[in-house]
N, C-alpha and C positions, 0 to 999 in steps of 0.2 A: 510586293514586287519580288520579280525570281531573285535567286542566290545569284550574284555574281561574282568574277572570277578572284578578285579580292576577299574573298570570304566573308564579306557583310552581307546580313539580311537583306538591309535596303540599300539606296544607293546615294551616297554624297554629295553626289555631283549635283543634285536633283534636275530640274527643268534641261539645265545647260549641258547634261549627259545625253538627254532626248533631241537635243539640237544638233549635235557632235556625231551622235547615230543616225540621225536623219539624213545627216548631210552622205556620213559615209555612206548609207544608204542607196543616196542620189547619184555618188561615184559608180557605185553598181551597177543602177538601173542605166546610168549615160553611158557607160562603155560597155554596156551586153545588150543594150537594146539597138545596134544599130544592125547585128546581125535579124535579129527578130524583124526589123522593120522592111532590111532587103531581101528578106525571104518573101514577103508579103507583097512587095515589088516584084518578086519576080515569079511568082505563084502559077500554077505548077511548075514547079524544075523538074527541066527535062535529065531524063535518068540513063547517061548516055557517056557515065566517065571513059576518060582516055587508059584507065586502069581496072586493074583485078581490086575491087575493094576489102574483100577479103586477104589477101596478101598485101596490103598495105595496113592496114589494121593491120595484121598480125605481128609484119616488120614491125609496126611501129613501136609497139607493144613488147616486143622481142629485144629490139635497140635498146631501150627503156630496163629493162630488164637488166641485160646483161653490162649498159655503160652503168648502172647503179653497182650491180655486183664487184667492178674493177674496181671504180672508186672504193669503197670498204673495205676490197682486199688491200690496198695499199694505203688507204686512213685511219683503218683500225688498228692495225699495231703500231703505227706511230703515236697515237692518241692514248694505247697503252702504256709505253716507253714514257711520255709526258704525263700522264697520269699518276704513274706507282712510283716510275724510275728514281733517281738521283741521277738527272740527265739533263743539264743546259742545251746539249744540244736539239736534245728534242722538245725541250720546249722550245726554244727559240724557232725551232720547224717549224710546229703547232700555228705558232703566232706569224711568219711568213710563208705557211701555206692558205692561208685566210685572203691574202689581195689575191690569187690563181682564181679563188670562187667568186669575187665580183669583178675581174677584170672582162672586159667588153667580147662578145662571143667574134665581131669581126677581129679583132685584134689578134686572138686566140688562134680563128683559123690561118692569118697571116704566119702567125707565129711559127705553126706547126709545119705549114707550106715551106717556110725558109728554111727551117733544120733535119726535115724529112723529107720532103720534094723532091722531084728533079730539078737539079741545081742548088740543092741546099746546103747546109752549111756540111750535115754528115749525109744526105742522100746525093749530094751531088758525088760521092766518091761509093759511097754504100748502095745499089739501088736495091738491096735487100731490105729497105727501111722506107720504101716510098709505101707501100703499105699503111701505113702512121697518120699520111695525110692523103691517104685515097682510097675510094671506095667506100665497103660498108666497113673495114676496121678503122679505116680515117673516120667514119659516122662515132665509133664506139669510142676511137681516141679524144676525139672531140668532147664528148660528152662527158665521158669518166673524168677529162681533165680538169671541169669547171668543182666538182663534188668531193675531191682527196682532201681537201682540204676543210671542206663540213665534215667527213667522217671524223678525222683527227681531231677536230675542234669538240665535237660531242662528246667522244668516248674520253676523252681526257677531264671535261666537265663530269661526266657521268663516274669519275674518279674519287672527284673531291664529294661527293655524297657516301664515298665508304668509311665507316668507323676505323681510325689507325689503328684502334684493338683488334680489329678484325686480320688487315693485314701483319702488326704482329703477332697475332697468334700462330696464323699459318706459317709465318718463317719460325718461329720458333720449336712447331711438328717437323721441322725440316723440309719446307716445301722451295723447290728451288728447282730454275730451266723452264723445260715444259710440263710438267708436273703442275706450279706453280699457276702456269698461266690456262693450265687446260681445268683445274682445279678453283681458281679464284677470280685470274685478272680477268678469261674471258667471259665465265659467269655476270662475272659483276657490272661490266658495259655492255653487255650482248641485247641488252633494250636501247641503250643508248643508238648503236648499230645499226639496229630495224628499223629504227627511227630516221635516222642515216638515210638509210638505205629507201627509205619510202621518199623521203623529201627527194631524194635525188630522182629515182623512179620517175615522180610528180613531172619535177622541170624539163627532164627529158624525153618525157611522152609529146610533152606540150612543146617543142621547142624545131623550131625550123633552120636548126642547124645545118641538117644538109644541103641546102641550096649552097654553098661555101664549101662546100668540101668536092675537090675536082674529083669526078671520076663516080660521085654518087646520083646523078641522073641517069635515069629517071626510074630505076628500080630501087633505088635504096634510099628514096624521098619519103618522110614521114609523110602522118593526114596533115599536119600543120605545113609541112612544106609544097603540098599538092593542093592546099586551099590557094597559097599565093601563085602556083601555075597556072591551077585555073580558072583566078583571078584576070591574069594577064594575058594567058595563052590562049584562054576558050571562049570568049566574053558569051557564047550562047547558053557559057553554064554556068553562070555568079549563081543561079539559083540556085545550084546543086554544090557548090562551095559554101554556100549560107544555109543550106540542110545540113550537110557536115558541120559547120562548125558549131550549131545550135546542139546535135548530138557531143558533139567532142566535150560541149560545155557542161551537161552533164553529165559523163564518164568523170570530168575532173572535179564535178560536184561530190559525188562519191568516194572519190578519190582524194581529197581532202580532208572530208569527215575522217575519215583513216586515220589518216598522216595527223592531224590533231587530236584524235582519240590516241596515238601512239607517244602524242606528245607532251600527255600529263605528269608533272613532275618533272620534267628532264628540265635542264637549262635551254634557254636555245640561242643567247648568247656568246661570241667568241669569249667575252671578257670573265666567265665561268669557265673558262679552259684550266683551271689551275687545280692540278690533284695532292698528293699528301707526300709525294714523293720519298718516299720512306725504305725504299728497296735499293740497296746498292750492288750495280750491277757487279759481277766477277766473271774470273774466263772467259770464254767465248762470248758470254752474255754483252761484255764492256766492249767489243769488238762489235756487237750488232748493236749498241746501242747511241753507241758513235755511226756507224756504218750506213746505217738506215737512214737514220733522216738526214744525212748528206745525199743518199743516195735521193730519195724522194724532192729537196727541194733541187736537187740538180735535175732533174727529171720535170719540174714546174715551173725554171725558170729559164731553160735550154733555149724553148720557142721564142721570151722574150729578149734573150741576147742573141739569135739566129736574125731576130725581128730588126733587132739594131745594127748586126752587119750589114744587112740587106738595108737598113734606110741610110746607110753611110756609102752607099752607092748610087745613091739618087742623085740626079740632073740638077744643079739647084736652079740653075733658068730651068728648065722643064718641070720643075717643082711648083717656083714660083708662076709660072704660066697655068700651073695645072690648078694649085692651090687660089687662085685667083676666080674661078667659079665659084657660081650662087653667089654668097656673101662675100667672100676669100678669105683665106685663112683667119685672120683676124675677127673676122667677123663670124666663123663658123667657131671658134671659142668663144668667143661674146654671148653667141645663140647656149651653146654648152651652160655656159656657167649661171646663164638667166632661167635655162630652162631646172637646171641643177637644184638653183635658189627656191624657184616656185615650188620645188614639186618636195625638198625638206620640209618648206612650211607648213604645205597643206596636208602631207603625212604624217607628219608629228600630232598634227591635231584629230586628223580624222583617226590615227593608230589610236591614239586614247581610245575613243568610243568602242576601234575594231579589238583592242587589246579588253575589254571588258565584255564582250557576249562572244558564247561560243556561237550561237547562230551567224551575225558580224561578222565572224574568223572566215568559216567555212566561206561566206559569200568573198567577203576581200581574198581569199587562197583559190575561191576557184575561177580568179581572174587569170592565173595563169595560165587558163585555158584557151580564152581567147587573144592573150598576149602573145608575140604582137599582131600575126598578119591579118588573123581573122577580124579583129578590129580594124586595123586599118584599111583593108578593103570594103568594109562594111559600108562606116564613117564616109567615105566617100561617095557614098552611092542615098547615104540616110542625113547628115551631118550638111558636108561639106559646102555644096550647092548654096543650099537656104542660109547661111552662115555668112559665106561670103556675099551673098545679095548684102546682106544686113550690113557689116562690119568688115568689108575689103576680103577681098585675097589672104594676105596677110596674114590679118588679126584673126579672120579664120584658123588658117594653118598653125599658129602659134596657142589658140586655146586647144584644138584636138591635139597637140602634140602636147601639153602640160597633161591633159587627161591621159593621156595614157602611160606617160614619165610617173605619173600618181598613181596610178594603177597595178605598174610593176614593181613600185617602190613600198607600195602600201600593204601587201602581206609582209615583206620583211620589218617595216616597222610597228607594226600592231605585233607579231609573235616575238620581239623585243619588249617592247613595252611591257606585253604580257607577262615575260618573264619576271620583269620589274611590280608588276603587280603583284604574282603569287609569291617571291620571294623577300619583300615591305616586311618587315615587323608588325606584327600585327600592333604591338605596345604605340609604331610610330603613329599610326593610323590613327587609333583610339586617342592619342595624347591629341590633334589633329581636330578630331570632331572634339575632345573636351573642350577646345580651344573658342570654341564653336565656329571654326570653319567651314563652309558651307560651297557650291557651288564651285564658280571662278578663283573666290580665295584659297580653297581648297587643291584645285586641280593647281595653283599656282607653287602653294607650300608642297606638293606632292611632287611636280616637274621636280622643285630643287632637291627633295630628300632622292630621286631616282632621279638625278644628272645624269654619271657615267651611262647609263641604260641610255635616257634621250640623247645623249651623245653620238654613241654606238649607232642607234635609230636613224640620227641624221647622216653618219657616214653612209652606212649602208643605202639610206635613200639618196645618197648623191650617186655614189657610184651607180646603183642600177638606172638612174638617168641618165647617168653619162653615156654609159654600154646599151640602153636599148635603142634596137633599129628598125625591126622589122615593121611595127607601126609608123614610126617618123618618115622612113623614106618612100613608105605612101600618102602619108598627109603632107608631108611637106613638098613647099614649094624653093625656088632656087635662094630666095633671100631669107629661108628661116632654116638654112638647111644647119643642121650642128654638125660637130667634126665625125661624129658617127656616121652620119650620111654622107659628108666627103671623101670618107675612107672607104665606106660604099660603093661609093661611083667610081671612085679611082680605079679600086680593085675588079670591080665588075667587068670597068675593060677590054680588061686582060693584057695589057701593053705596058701596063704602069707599075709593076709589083717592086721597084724601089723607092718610088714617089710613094704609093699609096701606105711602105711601111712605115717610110718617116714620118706622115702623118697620123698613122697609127699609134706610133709611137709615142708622140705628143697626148692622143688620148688615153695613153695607159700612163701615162706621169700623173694625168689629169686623176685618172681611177686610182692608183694607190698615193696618192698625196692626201686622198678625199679617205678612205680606209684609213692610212696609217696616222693621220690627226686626229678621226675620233677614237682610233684604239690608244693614243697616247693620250689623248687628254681622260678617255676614259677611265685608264689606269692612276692617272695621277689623282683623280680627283676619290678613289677610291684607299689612297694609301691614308 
C-alpha cells in the first residue's frame, strides 16, 4: 500500500480506512455530479452569455489576486510581531483576528455596508470611505477581510519551526529594525506567506461575494457570481452556467494541488500560532508593536460593532413580523444548530480518511470550486425533484443542505486533521500499533491522543456551516431555512438593513461562540 501522510508504510486503519475514503469519496462524487448531470440536461448550451467572458475570467482572476495580496500585507507582519516579538498584544490579535476568517460572508458585507456606506456609522459623515463597501474595491474589501487573519495565523506558526539559536544568534551580530526583519524574520515565514497567500487566492476566485456588495453589478461579478445570475436571470442558459462551472471546477482542481503542494510542512492550524518570542521590542519598534495590532484588530472588528449599532435600530415589531418568516426566528436557529451538529459529525469522520491521501485532499479542496452557487443551482435541477418525490419537500431540502454544509466544512477539517497527523510522534503511533491497535480501536486511541486538533476541526466545521449561503438559499425551502438565509432575504430587500443586522448579529454570536470554544478548549487540553 502507498506511503501515507502519517509516515507509515501501511495503513492502521485497515478495511475501515477504505470505508472512511469511500465514503468521502461519495461526498465528492454527490456534490460535483449534479453539475455534470445538468449539463447533460441541457446539452448543447446555447453560447449566448450576457457577458464578455474573457473579462470576467480575467476580473475574477485579478479580484483573487489582488484581495489575497491585501490580506498578507496586513497578516504578515502581525504574524511576525506574534511570532518573534515579546508582544501580548500581538498575540492576542493573532488569536482574535481568527473569528474575522470564519465569520459568515453575509454578516461581513452587512458589516461593512454599516461603517462604510451611505449612512454609516463613518461613511454616513465621510463619503470618501463608501469606496470600502462599493464597487470593485468594496469586491477587494470584502475579500481581503475574510484571509488577515489566516495570514497572521500562519506566519506566526511558521515561527515557532525556527531554532531560538538561530534567532539569537542574529541579535547577537547586532541585527535589529529592518535589517533584522529583511534579514531573518521575513526569510523565515515567507513560505508560510505563499501559503497564505494561495489559500486565500483559492476562496477568493471561488467565491460569489459580489452579488452583496452594492454597486458591483454587473461588471465587477465574479464566474461564481455570474453562474448564480445566470442561473436565475437567464433560464435559456443553465447550460452555459453548468459548462462554466464544470470548467471553474477544474481551474480549482489545479489550483488546489498547489496550495497543498505549498502546504507540506507548514502548520495549518490556528492552535500552532505560538512562536519563540524571544526579541524584545525597543524604540519605535515597541510603539509598532503595540501600534499594529490594535490597529489591525480595530480595522476587523469596526464592521461588527458598525453591525450592532445599525441592529440597535431595528423595529422590534417589524423585527418580530419580519423574523417570523419561513421557520421564524427560533426556528431558523434550530435549522442552524441542527444543521451545525450534522455536518461536525460527518466531517470529523470523513476529514480522517480526507486528512490521510493527498489524492482525498485535492478532491475535498476542490469543492471550493463549486461551493456554493454552482452546486446549488445544479442540485436543483439533478437532486432536488426525485428527492422530494421520495422523502417530502422537506427532508429533501434538509439532506442537500447537510451536503453541502459538509462539503464547505470538509476541506477545513481534513487539512486539520492532517496537520494532526504529520505532526503525532511517531513514538505515539508505534506505542499504538505495539499495543496492537488496529482499525476502530486505533482511530479511537488516535482521536483522543489529537483532541485539541479534532476540536479545532469541529469548531471550524461548525462555523463554516453556520456562514455558508450560497447553496442553502437555493436548496432551501421556507421551513428549513437557517438564520443565514433569513439574513439573506432580509437583506436582499433592501428595506430592512436594521432588522436584517440584528439578525445577523445573532449569527455571528452563533460563529464566534462556535470558534472561540474550540480554540479554548483546544488550548486547554494542550497545556
Amino acid at each position: 500500500m502507498a506511503q501515507h501522510s502519517w509516515g507509515l508504510a501501511w495503513n492502521p486503519l485497515g478495511r475501515l480506512w477504505w470505508l472512511l475514503a469511500l465514503a468521502a469519496w461519495l461526498t465528492v462524487a454527490v456534490y460535483t455530479a449534479p453539475i455534470f448531470i445538468s449539463l447533460a440536461y441541457s446539452w448543447p448550451p446555447r453560447w449566448e452569455p450576457p457577458f464578455k467572458l474573457s473579462w470576467v475570467l480575467g476580473w475574477t482572476l485579478l479580484q483573487a489576486a489582488l484581495s489575497a495580496s491585501l490580506a498578507i500585507l496586513a497578516g504578515w507582519p502581525l504574524g511576525v510581531l506574534a511570532g518573534f516579538y515579546r508582544s501580548r498584544s500581538a498575540r492576542a490579535a493573532v488569536v482574535a483576528s481568527l473569528a474575522p476568517f470564519m465569520s459568515p460572508v453575509v454578516v461581513v458585507a452587512l458589516g461593512l455596508r454599516s461603517l462604510y456606506g451611505p449612512g454609516g456609522l463613518l461613511g454616513g459623515s465621510l463619503p470618501q470611505l463608501h469606496f470600502m463597501a462599493q464597487g470593485w474595491t468594496g469586491v477587494l474589501a470584502l475579500h481581503s477581510y475574510f484571509n488577515i487573519g489566516l495570514a497572521a495565523a500562519l506566519t506566526a506558526a511558521a515561527a515557532a519551526s525556527v531554532e531560538k539559536s538561530v534567532v539569537e544568534q542574529s541579535l547577537l551580530l547586532g541585527l535589529h529594525g529592518p535589517r533584522l526583519w529583511l534579514r531573518l524574520l521575513i526569510p523565515a515565514t515567507a513560505r508560510a506567506a505563499i501559503y497564505a497567500w494561495a489559500v486565500a487566492f483559492l476562496y477568493s476566485f471561488a467565491s460569489a461575494g459580489p452579488l452583496l456588495v452594492e454597486g458591483a453589478a454587473y461588471r465587477y461579478y465574479t464566474l461564481e457570481a455570474w453562474l448564480y445570475t445566470l442561473y436565475y436571470g437567464f433560464p435559456s442558459l443553465r447550460g452555459l452556467a453548468a459548462l462554466l462551472a464544470v470548467a471553474e471546477l477544474g481551474l480549482a482542481a489545479l489550483l488546489s494541488a498547489t496550495v497543498l503542494r505549498l502546504a507540506r510542512g507548514l502548520a495549518a492550524l490556528p492552535l500552532a500560532a505560538r512562536g519563540a518570542g524571544l526579541i524584545e521590542p525597543r524604540g519605535a519598534g515597541k510603539v509598532f508593536a503595540v501600534a499594529y495590532p490594535v490597529a489591525v484588530i480595530a480595522y476587523l472588528y469596526a464592521p461588527m460593532a458598525a453591525l450592532a449599532l445599525e441592529a440597535s435600530r431595528a423595529n422590534s415589531a417589524l423585527l418580530a413580523e419580519l423574523a417570523g418568516r419561513g421557520p421564524g426566528l427560533a426556528g431558523a436557529i434550530g435549522n442552524s444548530l441542527l444543521y451545525a451538529t450534522a455536518t461536525i459529525f460527518i466531517s470529523l469522520a470523513l476529514g480522517v480518511a480526507a486528512s490521510a491521501s493527498r489524492a482525498l485532499a485535492v478532491g475535498t479542496l476542490s469543492l471550493i470550486a463549486v461551493a456554493p452557487v454552482a452546486y446549488g443551482v445544479a442540485a436543483t435541477i439533478a437532486y432536488f425533484k426525485p428527492l422530494a418525490a421520495h422523502m417530502g419537500v422537506d427532508a429533501a431540502s434538509r439532506v442537500l443542505i447537510v451536503v453541502a454544509h459538509t462539503a464547505a466544512a470538509l476541506p477545513l477539517a481534513g487539512r486539520s486533521l492532517a496537520t494532526a497527523w504529520e505532526r503525532m510522534p511517531r513514538e505515539v503511533v508505534e506505542t499504538m500499533l505495539l499495543m496492537g491497535l488496529r482499525g476502530l480501536a486505533f482511530l479511537r486511541h488516535w482521536l483522543a491522543a489529537a483532541l485539541p486538533a479534532a476540536m479545532m476541526a469541529a469548531g471550524l466545521a461548525a462555523a463554516a456551516s453556520l456562514g455558508e449561503f450560497g447553496a442553502s438559499i437555493v436548496v432551501s425551502v421556507p421551513s428549513t431555512w437557517s438564520l443565514t438565509v433569513l439574513v439573506y432575504k432580509l437583506y436582499g430587500a433592501g428595506r430592512y438593513l436594521p432588522e436584517a443586522s440584528a439578525v445577523a448579529l445573532m449569527l455571528e454570536v452563533l460563529s464566534l461562540t462556535a470558534i472561540a470554544a474550540s480554540y479554548t478548549a483546544s488550548r486547554r487540553l494542550t497545556r
